[in-house]
N, C-alpha and C positions, 0 to 999 in steps of 0.2 A: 455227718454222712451226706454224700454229695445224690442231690434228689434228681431222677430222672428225666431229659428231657420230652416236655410233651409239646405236641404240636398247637399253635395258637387258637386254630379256631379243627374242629372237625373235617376229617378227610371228605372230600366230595368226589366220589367219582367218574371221571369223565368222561367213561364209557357210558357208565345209569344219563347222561347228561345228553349224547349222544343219541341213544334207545330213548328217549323221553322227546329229544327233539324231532326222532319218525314216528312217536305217536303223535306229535302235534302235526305234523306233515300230515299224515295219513287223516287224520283229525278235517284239514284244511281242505286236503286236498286226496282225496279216497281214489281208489283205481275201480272205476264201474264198466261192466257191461264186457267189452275185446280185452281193453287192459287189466281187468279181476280177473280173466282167463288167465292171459300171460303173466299175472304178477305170482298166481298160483304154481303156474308150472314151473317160475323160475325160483320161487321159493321152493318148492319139491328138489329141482336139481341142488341146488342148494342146502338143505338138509345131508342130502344124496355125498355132498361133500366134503362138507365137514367131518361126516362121520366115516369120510375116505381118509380126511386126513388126521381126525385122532388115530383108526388104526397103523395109519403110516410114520406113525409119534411114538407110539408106545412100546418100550423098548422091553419084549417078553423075557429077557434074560435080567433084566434088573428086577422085574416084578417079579419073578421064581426066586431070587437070591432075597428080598425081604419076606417071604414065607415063616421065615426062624422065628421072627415077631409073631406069631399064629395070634397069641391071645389078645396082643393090642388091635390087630387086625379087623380078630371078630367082634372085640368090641365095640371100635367105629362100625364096624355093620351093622351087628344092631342096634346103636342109637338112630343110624340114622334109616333103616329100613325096617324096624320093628316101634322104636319109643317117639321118633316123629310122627309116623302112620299113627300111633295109637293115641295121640295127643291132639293129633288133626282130629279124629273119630270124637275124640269127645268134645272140641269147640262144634261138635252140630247142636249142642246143648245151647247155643248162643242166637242158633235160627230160629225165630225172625227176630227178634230184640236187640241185638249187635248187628249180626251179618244178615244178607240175606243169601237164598240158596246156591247162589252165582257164584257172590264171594266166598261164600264156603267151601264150596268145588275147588275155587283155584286154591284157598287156603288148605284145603286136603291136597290138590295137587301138587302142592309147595312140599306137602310132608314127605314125598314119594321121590323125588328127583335125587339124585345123588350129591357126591359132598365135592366138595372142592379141591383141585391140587396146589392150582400155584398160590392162591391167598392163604390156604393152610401152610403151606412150605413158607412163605413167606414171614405170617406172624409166630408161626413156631421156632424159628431162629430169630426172631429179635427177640422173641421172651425165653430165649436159650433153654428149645427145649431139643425131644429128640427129633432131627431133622429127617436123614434118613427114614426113621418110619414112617413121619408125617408124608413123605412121598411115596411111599408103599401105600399109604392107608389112602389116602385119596387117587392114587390109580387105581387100587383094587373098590374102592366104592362106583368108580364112573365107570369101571369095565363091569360089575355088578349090575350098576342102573342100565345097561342096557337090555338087561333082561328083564332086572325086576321092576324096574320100571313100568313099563306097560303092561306086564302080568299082575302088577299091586294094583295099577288104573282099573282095569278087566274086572277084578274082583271087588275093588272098593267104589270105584265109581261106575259100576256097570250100569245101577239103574237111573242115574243121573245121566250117564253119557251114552248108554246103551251101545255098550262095544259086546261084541261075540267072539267065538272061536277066530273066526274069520277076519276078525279087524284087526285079533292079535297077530294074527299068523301076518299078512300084512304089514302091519307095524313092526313087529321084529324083523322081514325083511329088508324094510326101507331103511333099518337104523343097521342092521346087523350083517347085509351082507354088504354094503360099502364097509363098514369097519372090516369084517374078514380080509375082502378086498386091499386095505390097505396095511394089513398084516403079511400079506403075503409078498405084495409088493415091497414090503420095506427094505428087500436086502436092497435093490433099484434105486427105491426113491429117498432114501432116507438121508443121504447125502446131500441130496438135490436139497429137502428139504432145512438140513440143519444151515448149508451157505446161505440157506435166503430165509433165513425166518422171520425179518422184518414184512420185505413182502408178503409171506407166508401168513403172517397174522393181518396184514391189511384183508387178505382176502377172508381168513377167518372171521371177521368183525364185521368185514362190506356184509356176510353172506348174512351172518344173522339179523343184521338190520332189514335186509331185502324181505328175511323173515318176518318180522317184528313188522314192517309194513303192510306186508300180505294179508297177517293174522289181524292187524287192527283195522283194514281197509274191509276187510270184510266183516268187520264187527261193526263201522260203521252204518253197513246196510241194516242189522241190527236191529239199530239204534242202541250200541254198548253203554251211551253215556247216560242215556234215559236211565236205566237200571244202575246208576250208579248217583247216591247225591254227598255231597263234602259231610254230612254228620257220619255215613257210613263208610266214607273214606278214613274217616279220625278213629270212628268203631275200628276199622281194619288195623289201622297204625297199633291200635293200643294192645289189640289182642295178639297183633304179631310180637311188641315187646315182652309180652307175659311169655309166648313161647321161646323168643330166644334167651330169654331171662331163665327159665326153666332149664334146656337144654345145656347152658354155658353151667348150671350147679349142680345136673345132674351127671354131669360127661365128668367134671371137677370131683366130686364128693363122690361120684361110684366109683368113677378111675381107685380113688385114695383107698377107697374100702376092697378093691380087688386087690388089692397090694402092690398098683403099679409104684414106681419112685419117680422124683419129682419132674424129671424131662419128659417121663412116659404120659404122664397125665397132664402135659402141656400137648404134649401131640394127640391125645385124647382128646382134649376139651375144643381145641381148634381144627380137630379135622371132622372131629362126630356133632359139633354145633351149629355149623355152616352149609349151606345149600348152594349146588351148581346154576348161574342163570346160565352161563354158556350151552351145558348140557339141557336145562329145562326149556328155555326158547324152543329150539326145531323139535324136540319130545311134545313139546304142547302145540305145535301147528300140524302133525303128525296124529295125536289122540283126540284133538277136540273142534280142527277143520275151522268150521265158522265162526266158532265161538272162541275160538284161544285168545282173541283179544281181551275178554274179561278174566280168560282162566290163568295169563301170566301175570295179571297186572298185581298180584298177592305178591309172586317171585318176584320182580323187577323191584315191591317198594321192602322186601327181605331184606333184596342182597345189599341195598344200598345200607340199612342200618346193621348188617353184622358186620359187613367193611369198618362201618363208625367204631363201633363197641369193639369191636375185635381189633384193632387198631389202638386203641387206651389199654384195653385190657393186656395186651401183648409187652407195653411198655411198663406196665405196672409189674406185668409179672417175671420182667428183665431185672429188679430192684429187688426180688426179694434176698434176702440174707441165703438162702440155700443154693439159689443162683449163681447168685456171687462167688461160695464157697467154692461148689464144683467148679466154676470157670476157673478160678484162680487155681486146683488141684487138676483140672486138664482133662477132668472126667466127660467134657463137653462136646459132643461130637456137633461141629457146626458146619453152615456151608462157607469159602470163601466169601470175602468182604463183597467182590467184584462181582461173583454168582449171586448174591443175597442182592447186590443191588439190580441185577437184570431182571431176577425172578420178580421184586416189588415191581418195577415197571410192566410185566407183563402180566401179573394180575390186577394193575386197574385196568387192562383191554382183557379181559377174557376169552379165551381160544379152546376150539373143541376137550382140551382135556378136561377141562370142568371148573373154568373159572367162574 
C-alpha cells in the first residue's frame, strides 16, 4: 500500500514569520509619544476595516444554504465557544507555577476567538473530508465570534480586564457595524472585491500588522517582555500543546460518538480545533488597548502549531482505508484541484475571514 506523501521538514508559516518580524520591529523600534498617537488611530481605522471587508466577503446566501448541516454546525460551536472557554477556565489551576496571570489572560483569550475558514477548508479536503461544511462551520463560528467574542471576554475576563456594559456596547460597535457596513454594501463591492483579491489580501495582512505593531509598541511602554522570561515561554508552549492535543481527540472521538460519518468528523475535528489569528489580532487590540501585546502573544504562538499538527494530521487522515473507500465510490464531495490549491495559499496569509 502506497504510503502518504509527507512534507520534509514542518510547515513554517510565513505570515507567523511576518507578525514576529513587527514584534521584533516594534521591539527595536516602538512608536512613543505623536507616533503612539497616530499608530493607534491608524490601527483603529484598520480594525474598522477589515471587518469592512469580512462583511464585504461573506456571501449570506451560501451561509443560509449550509444551515441543513444544523447539527455539525452546533457542534463546532460548542467546541469552540463552550469546551475552549471551559479548558482555558481550568489552566488558571496552572497560575503561578506554569503561567503567570498575563499569560493566562491571553491563553483564556485564545479560548474565546473564533475558528477558522480557510485552513479548515483547506486541511479538510486534503484529508478528504466534508468540504462544503467545513466552510459553513467556520463562517458561521467568525460570524458568531463577532458577538460572542467580546460578550465571553466581558464576562470571563471582566475582572482581569475590567470591561463594563459600556466597553462592550463599544466594542461590538467597532467590529460590528463596519461588518454590517459591509454586508450591505456587498451587492457594490463584491465584485470589485473578488477581481482584486490579491490586492485585496495585501491590504488585509498590511492592516493587521499595523495592528500587531500598535498592540506591541505600546506594550513596550509596559515593559511586556519584563513580565515575560524563556522558562515561561516553554511553560506556554507546552500547556498550549496539552490543549490542542485535547481538542483534536475531543472534536475526533465526540464527533464519532454523535454519530457523525467519517467526512463529518474530519470537518469537525479541523474546524472545532483551530483558532482564528486573523480574527483574534484587531479583537485583541480592541478588548485589551495597552496590553494586547502580551494578550495575543498565546494566539500568535497557537496558530503557528495547529498549522504544523494540522498539516500531518490532514495527510495522515487522507490514508485511511475508509477514505480511500469513499473516494474511490465517489461519495466525496471535494473542492477542485485548482480551488484546493488557492485556498492553501491563502490560508498561510490570513484575511479577515478567520484565518
Amino acid at each position: 500500500m502506497r504510503r502518504p506523501h509527507l512534507p520534509a521538514r514542518l510547515p513554517l508559516d510565513p505570515y507567523v514569520l511576518a507578525l514576529l518580524a513587527t514584534v521584533g520591529l516594534a521591539a527595536l523600534l516602538p512608536a512613543r509619544g505623536t507616533a503612539a498617537t497616530a499608530a493607534g488611530g491608524v490601527a483603529t481605522a484598520a480594525v474598522a476595516l477589515l471587518f469592512f471587508l469580512y462583511g464585504a466577503r461573506l456571501s449570506t446566501r451560501e451561509s443560509l444554504d449550509g444551515l441543513r448541516h444544523w447539527r455539525l454546525h452546533l457542534t463546532v460551536l460548542v467546541c469552540t465557544f463552550l469546551l475552549f472557554p471551559l479548558l482555558g477556565l481550568a489552566a488558571h489551576g496552572l497560575v503561578p507555577a506554569l503561567l503567570t496571570p498575563q499569560l493566562h489572560t491571553g491563553l483564556l483569550f485564545l479560548c474565546l476567538v473564533p475558528s477558522t475558514v480557510q485552513s479548515s477548508i483547506t486541511f479538510t479536503s486534503i484529508a478528504r473530508g466534508n468540504v462544503p461544511a467545513a466552510v459553513c462551520a467556520g463562517s458561521f463560528s467568525s460570524l458568531a465570534g463577532i458577538l460572542l467574542t467580546p460578550l465571553l471576554a466581558a464576562a470571563l475576563l471582566g475582572v482581569a480586564g475590567g470591561f463594563s456594559f459600556d466597553s462592550v456596547l463599544r466594542i461590538a460597535l467597532q467590529l460590528l457595524l463596519p461588518f454590517l457596513l459591509g454586508q450591505l454594501l456587498r451587492p457594490w463591492v463584491g465584485a470589485f472585491l473578488t477581481r482584486n483579491k490579491k490586492v485585496i489580501g495585501l491590504v488585509d495582512r498590511g492592516s493587521i500588522l499595523l495592528v500587531v505593531y500598535a498592540a506591541f509598541s505600546a506594550g513596550m511602554a509596559a515593559g511586556i517582555w519584563h513580565q515575560v522570561s524563556v522558562p515561561r515561554l516553554a511553560a506556554l508552549l507546552a500547556v498550549e500543546a496539552v490543549l490542542l492535543t485535547l481538542m483534536l481527540l475531543v472534536t475526533w472521538y465526540g464527533a464519532g460518538r454523535l454519530g457523525f460519518g467519517r467526512a463529518d468528523r474530519v470537518a469537525v475535528q479541523l474546524a472545532g480545533s483551530q483558532k482564528s489569528l486573523a480574527a483574534g489580532l484587531p479583537m485583541a487590540s480592541v478588548l485589551f488597548g495597552d496590553q494586547a501585546g502580551l494578550a495575543v502573544l498565546p494566539l500568535m504562538l497557537f496558530h503557528q502549531m495547529q498549522l504544523m499538527v494540522c498539516a500531518v494530521l490532514a495527510r495522515r487522515r487522507a490514508a485511511d482505508p475508509e477514505a480511500r473507500a469513499a473516494d474511490e465510490a465517489g461519495d466525496l464531495v471535494q473542492l477542485p484541484a485548482a480551488h484546493v490549491a488557492e485556498v492553501s495559499r491563502t490560508a498561510r496569509h490570513p484575511a479577515p475571514q478567520g484565518g
